[in-house]
NUSE-439279 format. One record per residue (C-alpha): residue number from 1; x, y, z. Coordinates in pm, 1 decimal, padded with zeros to 6 digits, always signed. Layout:
<sites>
<site><n>NUM</n><u>X</u><v>Y</v><w>Z</w></site>
...
</sites>
This chain:
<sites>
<site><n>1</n><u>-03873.4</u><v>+05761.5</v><w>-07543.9</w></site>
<site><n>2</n><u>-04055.2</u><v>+05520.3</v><w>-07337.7</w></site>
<site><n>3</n><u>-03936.6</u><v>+05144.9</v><w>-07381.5</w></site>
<site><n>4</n><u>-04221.9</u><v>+04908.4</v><w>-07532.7</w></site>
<site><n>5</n><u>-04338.5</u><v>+04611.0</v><w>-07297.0</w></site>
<site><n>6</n><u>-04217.9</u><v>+04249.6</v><w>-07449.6</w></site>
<site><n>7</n><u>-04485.5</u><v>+04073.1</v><w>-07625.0</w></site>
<site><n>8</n><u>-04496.6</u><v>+03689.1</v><w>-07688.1</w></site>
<site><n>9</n><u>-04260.2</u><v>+03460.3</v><w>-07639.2</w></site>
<site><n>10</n><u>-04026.4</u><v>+03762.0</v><w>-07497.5</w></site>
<site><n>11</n><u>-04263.0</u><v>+03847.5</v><w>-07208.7</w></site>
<site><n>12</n><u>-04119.4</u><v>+03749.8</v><w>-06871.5</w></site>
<site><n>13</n><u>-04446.4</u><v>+03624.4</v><w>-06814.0</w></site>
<site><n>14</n><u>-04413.5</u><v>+03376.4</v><w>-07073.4</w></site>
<site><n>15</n><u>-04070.7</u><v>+03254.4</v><w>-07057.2</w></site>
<site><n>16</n><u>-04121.6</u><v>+02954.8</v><w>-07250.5</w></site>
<site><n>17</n><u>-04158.1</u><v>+02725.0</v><w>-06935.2</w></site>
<site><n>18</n><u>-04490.7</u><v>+02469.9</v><w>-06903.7</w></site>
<site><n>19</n><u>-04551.9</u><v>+02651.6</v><w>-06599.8</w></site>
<site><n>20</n><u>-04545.1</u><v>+03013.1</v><w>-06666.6</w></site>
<site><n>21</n><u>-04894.6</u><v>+03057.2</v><w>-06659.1</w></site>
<site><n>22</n><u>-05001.4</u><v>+02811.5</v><w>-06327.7</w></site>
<site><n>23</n><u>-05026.5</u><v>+02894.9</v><w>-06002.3</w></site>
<site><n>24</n><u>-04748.2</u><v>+02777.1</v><w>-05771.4</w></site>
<site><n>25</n><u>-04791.8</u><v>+02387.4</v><w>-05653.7</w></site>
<site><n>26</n><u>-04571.9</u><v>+02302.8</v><w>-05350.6</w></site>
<site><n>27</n><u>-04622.2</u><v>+01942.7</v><w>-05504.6</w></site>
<site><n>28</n><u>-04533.2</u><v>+02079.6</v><w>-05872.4</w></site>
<site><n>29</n><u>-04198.0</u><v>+02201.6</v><w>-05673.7</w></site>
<site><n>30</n><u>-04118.2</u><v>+01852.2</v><w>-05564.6</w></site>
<site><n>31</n><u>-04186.0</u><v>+01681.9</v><w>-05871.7</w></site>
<site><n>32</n><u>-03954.2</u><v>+01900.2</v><w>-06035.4</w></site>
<site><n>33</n><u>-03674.0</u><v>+01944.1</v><w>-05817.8</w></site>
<site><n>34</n><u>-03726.6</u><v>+01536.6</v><w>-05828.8</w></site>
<site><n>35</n><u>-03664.1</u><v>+01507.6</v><w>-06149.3</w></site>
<site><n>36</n><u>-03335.0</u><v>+01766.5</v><w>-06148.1</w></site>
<site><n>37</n><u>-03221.2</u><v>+01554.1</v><w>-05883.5</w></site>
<site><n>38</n><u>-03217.0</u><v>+01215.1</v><w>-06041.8</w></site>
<site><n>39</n><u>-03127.9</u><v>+01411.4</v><w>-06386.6</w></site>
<site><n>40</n><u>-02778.7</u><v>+01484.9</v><w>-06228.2</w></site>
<site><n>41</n><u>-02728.1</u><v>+01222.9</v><w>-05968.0</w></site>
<site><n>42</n><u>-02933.0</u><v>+00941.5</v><w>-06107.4</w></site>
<site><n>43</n><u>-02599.1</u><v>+00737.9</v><w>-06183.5</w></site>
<site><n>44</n><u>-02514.2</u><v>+00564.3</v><w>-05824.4</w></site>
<site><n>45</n><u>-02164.7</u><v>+00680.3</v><w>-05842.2</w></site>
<site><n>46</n><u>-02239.4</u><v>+01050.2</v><w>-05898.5</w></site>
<site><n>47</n><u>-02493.7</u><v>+00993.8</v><w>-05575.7</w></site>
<site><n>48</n><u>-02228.4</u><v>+00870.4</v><w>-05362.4</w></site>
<site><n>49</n><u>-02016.6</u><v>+01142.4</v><w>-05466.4</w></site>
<site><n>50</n><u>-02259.8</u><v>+01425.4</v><w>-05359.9</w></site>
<site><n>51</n><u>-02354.2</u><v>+01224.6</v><w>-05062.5</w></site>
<site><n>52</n><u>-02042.3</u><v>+01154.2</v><w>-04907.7</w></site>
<site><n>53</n><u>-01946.1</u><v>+01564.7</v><w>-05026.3</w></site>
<site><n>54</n><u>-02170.4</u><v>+01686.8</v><w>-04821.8</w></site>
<site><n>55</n><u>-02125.2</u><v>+01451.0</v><w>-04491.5</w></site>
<site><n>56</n><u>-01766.4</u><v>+01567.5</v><w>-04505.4</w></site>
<site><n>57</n><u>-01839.6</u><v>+01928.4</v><w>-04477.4</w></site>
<site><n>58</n><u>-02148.3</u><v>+01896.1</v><w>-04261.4</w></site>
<site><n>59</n><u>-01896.4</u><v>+01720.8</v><w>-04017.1</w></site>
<site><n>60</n><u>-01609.2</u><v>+01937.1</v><w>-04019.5</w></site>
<site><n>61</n><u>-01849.1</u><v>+02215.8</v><w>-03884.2</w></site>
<site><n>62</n><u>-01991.2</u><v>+02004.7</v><w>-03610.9</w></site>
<site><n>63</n><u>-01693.0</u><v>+01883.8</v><w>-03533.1</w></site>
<site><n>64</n><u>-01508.6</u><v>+02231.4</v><w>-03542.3</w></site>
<site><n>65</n><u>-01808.9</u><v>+02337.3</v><w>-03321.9</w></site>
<site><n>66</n><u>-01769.9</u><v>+02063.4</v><w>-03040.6</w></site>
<site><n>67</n><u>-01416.5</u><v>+02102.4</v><w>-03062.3</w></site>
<site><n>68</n><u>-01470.5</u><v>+02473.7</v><w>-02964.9</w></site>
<site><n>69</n><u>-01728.4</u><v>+02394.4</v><w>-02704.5</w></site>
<site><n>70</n><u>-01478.7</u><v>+02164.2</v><w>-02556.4</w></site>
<site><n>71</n><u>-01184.5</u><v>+02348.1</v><w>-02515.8</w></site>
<site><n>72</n><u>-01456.4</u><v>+02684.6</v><w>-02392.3</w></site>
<site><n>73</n><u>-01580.5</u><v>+02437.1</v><w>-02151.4</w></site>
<site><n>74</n><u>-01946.2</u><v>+02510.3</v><w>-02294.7</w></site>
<site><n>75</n><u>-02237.6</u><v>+02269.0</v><w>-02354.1</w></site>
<site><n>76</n><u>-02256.8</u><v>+01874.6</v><w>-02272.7</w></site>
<site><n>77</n><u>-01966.6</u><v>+01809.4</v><w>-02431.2</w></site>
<site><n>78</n><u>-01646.9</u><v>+01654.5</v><w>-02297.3</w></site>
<site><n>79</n><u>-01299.3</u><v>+01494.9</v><w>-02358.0</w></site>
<site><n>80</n><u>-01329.0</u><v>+01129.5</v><w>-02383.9</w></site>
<site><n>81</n><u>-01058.9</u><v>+01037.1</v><w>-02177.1</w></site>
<site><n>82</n><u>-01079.4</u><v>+00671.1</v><w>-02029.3</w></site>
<site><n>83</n><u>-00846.7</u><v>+00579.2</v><w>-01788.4</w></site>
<site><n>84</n><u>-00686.8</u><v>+00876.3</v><w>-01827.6</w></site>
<site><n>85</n><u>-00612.1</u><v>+00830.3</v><w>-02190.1</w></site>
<site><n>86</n><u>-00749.8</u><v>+01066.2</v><w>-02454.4</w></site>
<site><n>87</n><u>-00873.2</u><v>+00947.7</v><w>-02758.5</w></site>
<site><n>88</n><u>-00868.7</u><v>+01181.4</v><w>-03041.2</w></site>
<site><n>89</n><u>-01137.7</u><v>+01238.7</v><w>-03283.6</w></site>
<site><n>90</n><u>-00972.2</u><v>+01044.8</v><w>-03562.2</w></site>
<site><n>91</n><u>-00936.9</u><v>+00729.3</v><w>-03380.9</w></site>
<site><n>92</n><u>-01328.5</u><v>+00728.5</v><w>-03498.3</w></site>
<site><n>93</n><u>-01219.0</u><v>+00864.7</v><w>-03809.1</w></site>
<site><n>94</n><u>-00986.0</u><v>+00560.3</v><w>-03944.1</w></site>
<site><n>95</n><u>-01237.3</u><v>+00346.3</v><w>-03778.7</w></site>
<site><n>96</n><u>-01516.0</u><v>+00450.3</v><w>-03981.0</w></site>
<site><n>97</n><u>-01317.3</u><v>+00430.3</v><w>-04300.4</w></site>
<site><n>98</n><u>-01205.0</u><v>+00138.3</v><w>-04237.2</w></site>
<site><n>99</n><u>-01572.7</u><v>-00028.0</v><w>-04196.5</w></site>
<site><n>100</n><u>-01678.7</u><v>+00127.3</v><w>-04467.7</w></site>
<site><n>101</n><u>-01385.6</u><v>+00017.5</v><w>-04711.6</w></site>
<site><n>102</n><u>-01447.5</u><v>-00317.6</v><w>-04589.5</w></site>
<site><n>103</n><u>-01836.9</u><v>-00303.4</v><w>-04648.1</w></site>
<site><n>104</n><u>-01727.8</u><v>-00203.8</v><w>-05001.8</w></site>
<site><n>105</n><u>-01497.6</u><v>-00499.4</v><w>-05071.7</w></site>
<site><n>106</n><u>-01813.7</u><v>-00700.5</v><w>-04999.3</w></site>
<site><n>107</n><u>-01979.1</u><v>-00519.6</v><w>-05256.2</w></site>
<site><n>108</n><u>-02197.4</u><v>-00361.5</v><w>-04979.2</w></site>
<site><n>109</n><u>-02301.9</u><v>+00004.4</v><w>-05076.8</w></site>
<site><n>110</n><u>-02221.9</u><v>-00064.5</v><w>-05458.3</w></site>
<site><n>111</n><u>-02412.9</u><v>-00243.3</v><w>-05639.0</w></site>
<site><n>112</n><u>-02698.5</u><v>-00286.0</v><w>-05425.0</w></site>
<site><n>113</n><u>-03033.9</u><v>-00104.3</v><w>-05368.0</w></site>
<site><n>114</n><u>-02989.7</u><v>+00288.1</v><w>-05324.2</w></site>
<site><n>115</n><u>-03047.7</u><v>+00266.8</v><w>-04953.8</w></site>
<site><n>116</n><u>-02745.6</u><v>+00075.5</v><w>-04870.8</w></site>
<site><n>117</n><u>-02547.3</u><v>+00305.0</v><w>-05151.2</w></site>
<site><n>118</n><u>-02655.4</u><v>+00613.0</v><w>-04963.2</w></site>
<site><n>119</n><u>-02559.3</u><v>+00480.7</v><w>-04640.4</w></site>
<site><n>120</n><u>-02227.9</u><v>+00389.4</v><w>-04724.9</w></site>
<site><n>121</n><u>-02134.4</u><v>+00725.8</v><w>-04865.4</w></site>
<site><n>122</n><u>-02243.6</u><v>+00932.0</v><w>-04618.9</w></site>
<site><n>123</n><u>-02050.2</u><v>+00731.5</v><w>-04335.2</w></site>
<site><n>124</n><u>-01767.9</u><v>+00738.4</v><w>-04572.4</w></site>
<site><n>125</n><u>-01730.8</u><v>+01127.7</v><w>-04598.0</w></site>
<site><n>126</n><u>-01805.3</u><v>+01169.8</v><w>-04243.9</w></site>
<site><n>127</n><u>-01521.6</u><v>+00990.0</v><w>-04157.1</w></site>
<site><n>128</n><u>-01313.5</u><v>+01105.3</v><w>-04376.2</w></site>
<site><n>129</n><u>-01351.6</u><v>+01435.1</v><w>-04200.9</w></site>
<site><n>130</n><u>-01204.7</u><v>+01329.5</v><w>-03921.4</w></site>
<site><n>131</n><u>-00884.3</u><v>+01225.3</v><w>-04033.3</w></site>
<site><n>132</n><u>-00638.0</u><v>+01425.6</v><w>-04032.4</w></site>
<site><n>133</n><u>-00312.1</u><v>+01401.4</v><w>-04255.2</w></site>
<site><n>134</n><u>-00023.2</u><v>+01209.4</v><w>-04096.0</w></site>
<site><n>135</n><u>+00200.7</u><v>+01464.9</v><w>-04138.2</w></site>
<site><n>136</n><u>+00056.2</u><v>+01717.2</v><w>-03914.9</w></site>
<site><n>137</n><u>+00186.1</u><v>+01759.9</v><w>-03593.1</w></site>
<site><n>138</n><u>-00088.7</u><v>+01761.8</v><w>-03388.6</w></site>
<site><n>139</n><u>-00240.5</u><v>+01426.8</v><w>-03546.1</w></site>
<site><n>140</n><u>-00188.3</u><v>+01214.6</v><w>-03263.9</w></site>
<site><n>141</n><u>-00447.1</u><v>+00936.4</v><w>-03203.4</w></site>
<site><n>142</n><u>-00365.1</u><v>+00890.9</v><w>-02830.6</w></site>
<site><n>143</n><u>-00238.5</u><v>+01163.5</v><w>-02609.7</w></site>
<site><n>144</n><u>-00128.6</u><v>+01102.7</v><w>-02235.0</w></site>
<site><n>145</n><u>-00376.5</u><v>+01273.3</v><w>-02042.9</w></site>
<site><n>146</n><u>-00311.4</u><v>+01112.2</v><w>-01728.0</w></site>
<site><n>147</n><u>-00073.0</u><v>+01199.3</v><w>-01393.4</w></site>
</sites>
């Protein structure tokens, strides 16, 4: 028996949606991812969480990737070593956090104009990436690299 086509408000074509029926609008898309946007993260809090989310995992592959290049001896990038003294990734790490935690005990980033907000957070998880727990062994913020 063959199956009957949905009718109506059934039809995939008409799902219900304003926009079942129009023709695609890159402009339309926008608009309406917009509008999603703002419905989720429109409280400043929930946008710093995303934000800073998403710098934190965006840095942890570049910095996974120039730590590979590095040690492969690939690409522009290098050691920074001066005088002989390495400096380890999370030197930048607690330095970032710590300019950021002291923007936001001047209120900088948090009550302010999204901008700032936005700013804040994403230099916040990005530094957080690069610290590493205390307890790990190989956590060392200086290493002797010299003779």
């Amino acid at each position: 028996m063959a199956e009957e086509e949905p009718t109506g408000s059934d039809s995939p074509v008409h799902n219900g949606s304003p926009h079942a029926h129009s023709e695609l609008s890159p402009e339309r898309d926008v608009r309406d991812l917009r509008a999603l946007y703002y419905k989720h993260f429109g409280d400043r809090r929930k946008e710093r969480q995303l934000l800073s989310t998403g710098a934190f995992f965006t840095t942890f592959a570049a910095v996974r990737g120039i730590t590979h290049a590095i040690r492969a001896e690939r690409g522009p990038f290098k050691n920074i070593t001066p005088g002989g003294r390495h400096i380890h990734h999370m030197t930048f790490g607690i330095t970032g956090l710590l300019t950021v935690g002291y923007l936001w005990l001047l209120e900088i980033g948090v009550r302010e104009d999204r901008r700032s907000s936005r700013a804040t957070s994403l230099v916040y998880g990005a530094h957080a990436r690069r610290v590493r727990p205390v307890a790990e062994p190989r956590g060392r913020l200086l290493d002797q690299a010299g003779p």
